[in-house]
C-alpha positions as CSV (number, residue, x, y, z in Angstrom):
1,X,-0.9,30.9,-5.5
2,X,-2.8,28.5,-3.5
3,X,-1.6,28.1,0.2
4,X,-2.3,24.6,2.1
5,X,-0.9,23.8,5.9
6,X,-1.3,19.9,4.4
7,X,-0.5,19.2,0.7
8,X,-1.6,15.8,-0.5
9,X,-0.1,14.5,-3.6
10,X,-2.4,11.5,-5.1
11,X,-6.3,11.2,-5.2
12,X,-6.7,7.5,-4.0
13,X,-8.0,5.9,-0.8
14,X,-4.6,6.9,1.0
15,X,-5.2,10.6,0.2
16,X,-8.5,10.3,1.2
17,X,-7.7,8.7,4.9
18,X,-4.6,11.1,5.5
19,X,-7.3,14.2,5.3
20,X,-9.5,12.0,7.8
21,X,-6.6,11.5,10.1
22,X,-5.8,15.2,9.9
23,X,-8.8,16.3,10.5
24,X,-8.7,13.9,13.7
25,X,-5.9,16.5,14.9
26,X,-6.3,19.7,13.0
27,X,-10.6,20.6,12.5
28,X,-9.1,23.8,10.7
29,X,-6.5,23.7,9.0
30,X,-6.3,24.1,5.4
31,X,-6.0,20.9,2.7
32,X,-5.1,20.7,-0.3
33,X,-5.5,17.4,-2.7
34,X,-3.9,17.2,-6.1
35,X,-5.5,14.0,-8.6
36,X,-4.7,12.9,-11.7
37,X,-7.4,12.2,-12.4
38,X,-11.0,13.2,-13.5
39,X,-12.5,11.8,-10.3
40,X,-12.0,12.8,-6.8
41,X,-10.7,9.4,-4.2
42,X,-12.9,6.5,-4.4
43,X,-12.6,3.0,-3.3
44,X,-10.8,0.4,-5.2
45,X,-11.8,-2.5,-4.5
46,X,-15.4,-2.4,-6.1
47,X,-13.6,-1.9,-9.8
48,X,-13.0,-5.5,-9.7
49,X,-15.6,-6.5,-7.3
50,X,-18.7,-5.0,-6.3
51,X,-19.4,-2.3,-9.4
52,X,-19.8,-5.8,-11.7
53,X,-22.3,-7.5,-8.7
54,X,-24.8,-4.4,-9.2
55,X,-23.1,-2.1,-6.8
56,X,-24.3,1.5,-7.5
57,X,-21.9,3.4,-9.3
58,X,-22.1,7.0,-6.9
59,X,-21.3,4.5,-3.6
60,X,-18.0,4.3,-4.0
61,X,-16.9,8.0,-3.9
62,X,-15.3,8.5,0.0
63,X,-16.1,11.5,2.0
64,X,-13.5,13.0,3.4
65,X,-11.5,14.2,0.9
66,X,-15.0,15.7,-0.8
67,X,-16.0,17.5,2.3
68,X,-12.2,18.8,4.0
69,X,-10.3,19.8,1.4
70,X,-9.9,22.4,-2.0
71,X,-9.5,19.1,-4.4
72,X,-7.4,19.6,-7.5
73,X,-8.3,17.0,-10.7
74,X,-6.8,16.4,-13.7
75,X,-3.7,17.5,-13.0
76,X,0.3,16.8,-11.7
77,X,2.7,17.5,-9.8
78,X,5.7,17.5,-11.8
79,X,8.2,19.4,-9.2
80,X,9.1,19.9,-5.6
81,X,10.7,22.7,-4.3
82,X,11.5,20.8,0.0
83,X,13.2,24.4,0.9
84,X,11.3,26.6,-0.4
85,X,8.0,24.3,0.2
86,X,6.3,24.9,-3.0
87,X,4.6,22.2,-5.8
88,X,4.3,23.0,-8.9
89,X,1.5,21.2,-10.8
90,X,1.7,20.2,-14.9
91,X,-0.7,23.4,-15.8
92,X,2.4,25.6,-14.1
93,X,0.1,26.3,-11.1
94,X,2.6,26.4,-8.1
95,X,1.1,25.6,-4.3
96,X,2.7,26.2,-1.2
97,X,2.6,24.0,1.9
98,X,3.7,23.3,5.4
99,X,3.4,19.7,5.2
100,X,3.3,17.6,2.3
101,X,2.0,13.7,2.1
102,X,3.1,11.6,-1.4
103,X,0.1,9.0,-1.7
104,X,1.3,8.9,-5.3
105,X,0.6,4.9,-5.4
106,X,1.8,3.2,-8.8
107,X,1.1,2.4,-12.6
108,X,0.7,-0.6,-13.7
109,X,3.7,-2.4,-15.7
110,X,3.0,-2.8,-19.4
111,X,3.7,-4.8,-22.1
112,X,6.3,-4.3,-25.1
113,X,3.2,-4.4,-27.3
114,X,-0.3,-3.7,-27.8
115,X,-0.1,-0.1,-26.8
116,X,-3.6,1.3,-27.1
117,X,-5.3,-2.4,-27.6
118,X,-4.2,-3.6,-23.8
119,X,-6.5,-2.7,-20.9
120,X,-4.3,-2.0,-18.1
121,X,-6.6,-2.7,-15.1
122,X,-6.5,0.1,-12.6
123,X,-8.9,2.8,-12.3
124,X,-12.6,4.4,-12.4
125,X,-11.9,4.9,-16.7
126,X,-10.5,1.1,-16.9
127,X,-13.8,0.0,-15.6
128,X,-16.2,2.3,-17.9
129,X,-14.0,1.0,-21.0
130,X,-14.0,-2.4,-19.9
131,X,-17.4,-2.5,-19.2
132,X,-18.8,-0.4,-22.2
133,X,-16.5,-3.9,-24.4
134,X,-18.9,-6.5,-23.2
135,X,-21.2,-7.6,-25.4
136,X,-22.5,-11.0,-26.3
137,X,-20.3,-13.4,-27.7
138,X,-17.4,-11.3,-27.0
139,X,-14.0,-13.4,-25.9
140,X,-11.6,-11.3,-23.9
141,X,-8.0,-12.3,-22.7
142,X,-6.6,-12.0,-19.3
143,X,-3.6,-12.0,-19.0
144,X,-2.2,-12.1,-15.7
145,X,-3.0,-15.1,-12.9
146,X,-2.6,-12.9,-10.1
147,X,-4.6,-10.5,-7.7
148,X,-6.6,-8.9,-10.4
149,X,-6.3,-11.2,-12.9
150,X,-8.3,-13.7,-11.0
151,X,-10.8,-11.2,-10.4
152,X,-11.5,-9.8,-13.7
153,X,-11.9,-13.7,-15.2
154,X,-14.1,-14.2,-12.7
155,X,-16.2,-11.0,-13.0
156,X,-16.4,-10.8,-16.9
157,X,-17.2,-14.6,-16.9
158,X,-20.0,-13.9,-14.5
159,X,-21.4,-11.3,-17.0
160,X,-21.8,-13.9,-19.2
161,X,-18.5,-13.2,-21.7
162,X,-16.1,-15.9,-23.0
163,X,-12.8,-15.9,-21.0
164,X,-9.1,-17.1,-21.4
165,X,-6.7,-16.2,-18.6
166,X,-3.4,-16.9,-19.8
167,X,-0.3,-16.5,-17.1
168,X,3.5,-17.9,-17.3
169,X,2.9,-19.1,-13.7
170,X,2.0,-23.2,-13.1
171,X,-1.6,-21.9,-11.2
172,X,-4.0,-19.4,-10.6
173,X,-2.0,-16.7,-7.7
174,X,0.8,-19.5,-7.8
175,X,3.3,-16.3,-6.1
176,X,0.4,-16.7,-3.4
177,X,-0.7,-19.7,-2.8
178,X,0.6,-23.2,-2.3
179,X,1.2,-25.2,-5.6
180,X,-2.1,-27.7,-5.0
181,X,-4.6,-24.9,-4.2
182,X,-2.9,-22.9,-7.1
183,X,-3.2,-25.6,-9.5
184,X,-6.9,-26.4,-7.7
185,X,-8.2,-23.0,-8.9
186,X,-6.9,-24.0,-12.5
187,X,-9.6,-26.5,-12.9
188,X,-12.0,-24.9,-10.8
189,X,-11.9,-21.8,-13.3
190,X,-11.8,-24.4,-16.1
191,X,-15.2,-25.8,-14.3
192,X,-16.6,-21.8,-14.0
193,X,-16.3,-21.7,-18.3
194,X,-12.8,-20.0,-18.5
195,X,-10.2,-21.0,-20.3
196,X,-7.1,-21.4,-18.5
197,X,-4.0,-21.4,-20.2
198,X,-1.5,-22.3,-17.4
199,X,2.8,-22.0,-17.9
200,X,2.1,-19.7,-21.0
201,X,4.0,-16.2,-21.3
202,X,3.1,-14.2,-24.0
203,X,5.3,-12.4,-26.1
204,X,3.5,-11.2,-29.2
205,X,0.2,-9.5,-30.3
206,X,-1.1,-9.1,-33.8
207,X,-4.2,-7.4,-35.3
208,X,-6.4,-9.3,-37.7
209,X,-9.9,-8.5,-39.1
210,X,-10.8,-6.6,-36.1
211,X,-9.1,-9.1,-33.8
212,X,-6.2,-9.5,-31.9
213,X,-4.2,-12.7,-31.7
214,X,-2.0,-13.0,-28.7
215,X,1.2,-15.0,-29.4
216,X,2.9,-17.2,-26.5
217,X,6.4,-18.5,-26.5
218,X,5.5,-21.8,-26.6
219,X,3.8,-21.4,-29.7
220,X,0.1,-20.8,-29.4
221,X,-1.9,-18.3,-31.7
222,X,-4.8,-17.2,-29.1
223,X,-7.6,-15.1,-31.1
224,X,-9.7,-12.6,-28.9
225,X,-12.0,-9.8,-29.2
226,X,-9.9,-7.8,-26.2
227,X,-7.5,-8.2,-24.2
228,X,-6.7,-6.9,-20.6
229,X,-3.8,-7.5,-18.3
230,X,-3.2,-7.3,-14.9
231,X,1.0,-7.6,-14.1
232,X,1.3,-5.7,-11.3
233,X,2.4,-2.0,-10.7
234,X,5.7,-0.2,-10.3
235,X,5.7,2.4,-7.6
236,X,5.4,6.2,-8.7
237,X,8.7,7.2,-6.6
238,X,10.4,9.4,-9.5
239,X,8.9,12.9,-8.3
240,X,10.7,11.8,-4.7
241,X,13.7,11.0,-6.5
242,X,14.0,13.9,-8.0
243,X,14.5,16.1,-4.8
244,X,16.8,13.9,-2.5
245,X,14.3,11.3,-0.8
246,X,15.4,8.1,-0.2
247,X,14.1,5.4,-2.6
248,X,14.6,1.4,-2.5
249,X,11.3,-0.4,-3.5
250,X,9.2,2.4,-3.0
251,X,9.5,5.6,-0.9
252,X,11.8,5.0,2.5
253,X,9.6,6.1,5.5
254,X,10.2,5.4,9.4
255,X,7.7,4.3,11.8
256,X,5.8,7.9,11.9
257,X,5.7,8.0,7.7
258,X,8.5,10.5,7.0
259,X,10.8,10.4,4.7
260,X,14.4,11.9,4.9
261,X,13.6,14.9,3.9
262,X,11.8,17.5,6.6
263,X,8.0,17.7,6.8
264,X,7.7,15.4,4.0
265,X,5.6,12.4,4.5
266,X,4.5,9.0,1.8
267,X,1.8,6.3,2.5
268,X,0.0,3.6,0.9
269,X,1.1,1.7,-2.3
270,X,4.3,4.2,-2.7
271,X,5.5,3.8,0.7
272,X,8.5,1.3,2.1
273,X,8.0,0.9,5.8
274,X,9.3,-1.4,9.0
275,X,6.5,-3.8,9.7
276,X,7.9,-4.7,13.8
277,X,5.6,-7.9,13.7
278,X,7.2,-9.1,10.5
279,X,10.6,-8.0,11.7
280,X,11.0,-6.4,8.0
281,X,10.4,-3.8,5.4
282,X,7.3,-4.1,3.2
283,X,5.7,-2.5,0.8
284,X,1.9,-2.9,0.6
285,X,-0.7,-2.9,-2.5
286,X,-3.9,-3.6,-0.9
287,X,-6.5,-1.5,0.6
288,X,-6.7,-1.8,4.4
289,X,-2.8,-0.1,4.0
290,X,-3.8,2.4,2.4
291,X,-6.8,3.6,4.6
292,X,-4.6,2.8,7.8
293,X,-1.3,3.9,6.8
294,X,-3.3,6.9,5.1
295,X,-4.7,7.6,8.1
296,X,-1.6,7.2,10.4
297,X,0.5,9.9,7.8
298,X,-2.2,12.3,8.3
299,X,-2.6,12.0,11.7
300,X,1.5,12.9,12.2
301,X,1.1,15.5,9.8
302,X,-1.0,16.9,12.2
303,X,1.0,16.8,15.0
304,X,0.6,13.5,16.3
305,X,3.3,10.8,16.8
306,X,1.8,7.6,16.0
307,X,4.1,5.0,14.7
308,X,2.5,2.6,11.8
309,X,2.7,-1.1,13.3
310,X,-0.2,-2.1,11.9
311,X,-0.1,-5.6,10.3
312,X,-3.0,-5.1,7.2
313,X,-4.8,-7.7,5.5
314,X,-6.6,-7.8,1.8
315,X,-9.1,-9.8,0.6
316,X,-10.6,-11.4,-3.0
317,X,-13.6,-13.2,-4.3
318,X,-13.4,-15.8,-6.9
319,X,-16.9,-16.9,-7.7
320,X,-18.3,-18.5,-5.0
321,X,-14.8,-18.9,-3.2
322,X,-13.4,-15.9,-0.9
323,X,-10.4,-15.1,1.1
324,X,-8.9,-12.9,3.5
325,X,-4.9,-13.0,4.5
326,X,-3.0,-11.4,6.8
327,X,0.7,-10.8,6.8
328,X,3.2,-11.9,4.4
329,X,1.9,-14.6,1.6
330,X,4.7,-15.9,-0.5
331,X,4.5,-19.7,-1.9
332,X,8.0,-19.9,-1.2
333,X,7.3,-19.9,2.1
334,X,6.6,-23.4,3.8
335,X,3.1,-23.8,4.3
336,X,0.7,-25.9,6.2
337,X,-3.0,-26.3,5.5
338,X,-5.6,-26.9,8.1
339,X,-8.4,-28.0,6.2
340,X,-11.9,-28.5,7.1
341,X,-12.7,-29.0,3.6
342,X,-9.8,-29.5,0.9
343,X,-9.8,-26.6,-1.1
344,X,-13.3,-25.3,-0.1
345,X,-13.1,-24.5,3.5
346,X,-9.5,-24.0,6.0
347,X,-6.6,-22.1,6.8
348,X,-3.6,-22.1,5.3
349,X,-0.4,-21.1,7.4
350,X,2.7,-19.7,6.0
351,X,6.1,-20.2,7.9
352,X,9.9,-19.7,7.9
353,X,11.7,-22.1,9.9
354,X,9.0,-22.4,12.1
355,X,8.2,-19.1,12.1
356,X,4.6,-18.0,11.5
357,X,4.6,-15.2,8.8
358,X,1.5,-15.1,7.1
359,X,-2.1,-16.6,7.3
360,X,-4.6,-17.2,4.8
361,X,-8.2,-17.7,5.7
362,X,-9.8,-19.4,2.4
363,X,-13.6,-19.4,3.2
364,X,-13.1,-18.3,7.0
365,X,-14.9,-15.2,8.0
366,X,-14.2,-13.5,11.2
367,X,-10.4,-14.2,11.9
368,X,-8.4,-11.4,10.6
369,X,-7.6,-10.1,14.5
370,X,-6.9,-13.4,16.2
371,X,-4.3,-14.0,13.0
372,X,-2.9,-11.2,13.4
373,X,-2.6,-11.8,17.0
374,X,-0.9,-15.4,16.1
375,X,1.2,-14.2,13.8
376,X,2.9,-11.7,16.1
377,X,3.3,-14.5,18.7
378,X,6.6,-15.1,19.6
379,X,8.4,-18.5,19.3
380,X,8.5,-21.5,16.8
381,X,5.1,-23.6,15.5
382,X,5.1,-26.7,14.7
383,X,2.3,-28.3,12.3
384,X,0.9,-30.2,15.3
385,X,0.2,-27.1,17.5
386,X,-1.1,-25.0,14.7
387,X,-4.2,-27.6,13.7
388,X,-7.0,-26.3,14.8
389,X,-5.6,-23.2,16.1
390,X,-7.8,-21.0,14.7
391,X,-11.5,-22.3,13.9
């Protein structure tokens, strides 16, 4: 029976930063890392970035995890024991542990249909059977306008393959941006060669000849060679239900990543923690979380008492346009755009009553620390004192 001072459950970047943070503290003690998966952690990000500009396959594999710990692949957890502190994986190997970090992240949603036909965007294998589809003339759907629907389009168009994004939202990361730069990126895709099919929810899919037609509610009959969707994910909190830990949007932490139950700890896309500069709870699905909040669960493991306040930020490329935004994006939210170009170059501000929230920087490089810094600024903004604020 396998014996680790630090359990990890989940083989992403999280688990990956939480054995760097321990190892910050702890040089000696014993890890252990349990992965669904084939692969041991690697970064994210280049699935839908980097891996389809060239970027070598065997750079994306982190370190840590590789080098500090007895890794675990292919495999489970399917129980907790919290008193007796034992795991006990899917192939009935049972581990013991002092402390024990959930970095079990999320699955994507799915579809009532299409089973085995969809490509649900989120890992290594997503990439190597997306990428092994492309060939010429192929037309493939996306379905889904948001985070990594935006980037797929983009990507597969770039490789040269027909496109048609279709999303029930008005614009391209409409839950993100303001209506005008959401319904901007609609023709600017349109301009790129993809088709954009704006306001349509689909709600059928039918095989023909080898293809697949994608049926809308409003009517339409959209033929494709493939289709892949990217809807969002649904936290993995059911293994921390099952024992007693507190659950409401993810898995409840405080400030040093524990949950209610003793020597347990949860980070990254799985965790529900206090922001203090946002002056709420927040759940976060985007890399620089999960390396920092990986790290700062690890860290505590250790023996450390470091509370998570850190404000993270993601970023996207869409073409030739990029971003970076900090804090809490919601199009709900008023908004006021500084631009230096319409569209092309400025910063977008996100406010309630006055309140600064959230900032996007849309083609603005170098400001993720003084937004940060202006968003946890105390006091009421108007429009007038926030143009120009940040260059």
């Amino acid at each position: 029976m396998p014996n680790y001072k630090y359990l990890i459950i989940g083989g992403g970047m999280t688990a990956d930063a939480a054995i760097e943070g321990i190892r910050e503290v702890d040089p000696n003690g014993s890890i252990g890392l349990i992965c669904a998966e084939s692969h041991p952690p690697y970064n994210r990000p280049p699935l839908s970035k980097g891996l389809w500009k060239g970027k070598p396959l065997e750079t994306i594999f982190r370190k840590s995890s590789q080098e500090n710990a007895q890794i675990h692949l292919g495999t489970m957890v399917e129980s907790i024991d919290p008193k007796n502190k034992m795991a006990k994986d899917s192939r009935g190997q049972t581990y013991n542990y002092e402390k024990l970090l959930l970095a079990t992240g999320g699955s994507p949603r799915e579809l009532p249909f299409g089973s085995e036909d969809i490509i649900y965007f989120r890992n290594l294998d997503n990439f190597h059977r997306l990428h092994a589809l492309m060939e010429k003339n192929a037309r493939f759907a996306v379905i889904g306008g948001g985070f990594i629907g935006s980037e797929l389009a983009a990507a597969l168009r770039d490789q040269g393959q027909e496109v048609v994004m279709l999303f029930p939202e008005e614009g391209i990361g409409s839950l993100l941006f303001p209506s005008d730069l959401a319904i901007y990126l609609n023709d600017y895709y349109r301009q790129k060669g993809v088709e954009v099919l704006a306001g349509e929810l689909v709600n059928g899919f039918e095989k023909q000849n080898g293809q697949i037609i994608l049926k809308t509610k409003s009517g339409q009959d959209v033929l494709v060679d493939h289709v892949i969707a990217g809807i969002g994910i649904i936290p993995n909190t059911s293994l921390a239900e099952s024992v007693g830990i507190e659950v409401a949007n993810g898995i409840v932490v405080n400030e040093f990543m524990q949950t209610n139950l003793e020597d347990i700890y949860a980070a990254g896309d799985v965790a529900n923690i206090y922001n203090p500069t946002l002056d709420m709870r927040v759940r976060v699905e985007h890399e620089d979380n999960a390396l920092s909040g990986g790290k700062t669960a690890g860290r505590n493991m250790a023996g450390d008492s470091t509370p998570y306040e850190h404000l993270s930020y993601f970023y996207s490329d869409l073409f030739e346009l990029g971003y970076e935004a900090v804090g809490e994006l919601n199009s709900k939210l008023e908004t006021y755009a500084d631009w230096q170009e319409p569209y092309q170059k400025g910063i977008v501000y996100y406010l309630d009553q006055g309140r600064l929230r959230g900032i996007l920087l849309w083609n603005v490089w170098d400001q993720v620390e003084p937004a940060r810094k202006l968003i946890a600024e105390p006091g009421i903004f108007t429009n007038e004192q926030l143009q120009g604020r940040l260059p």
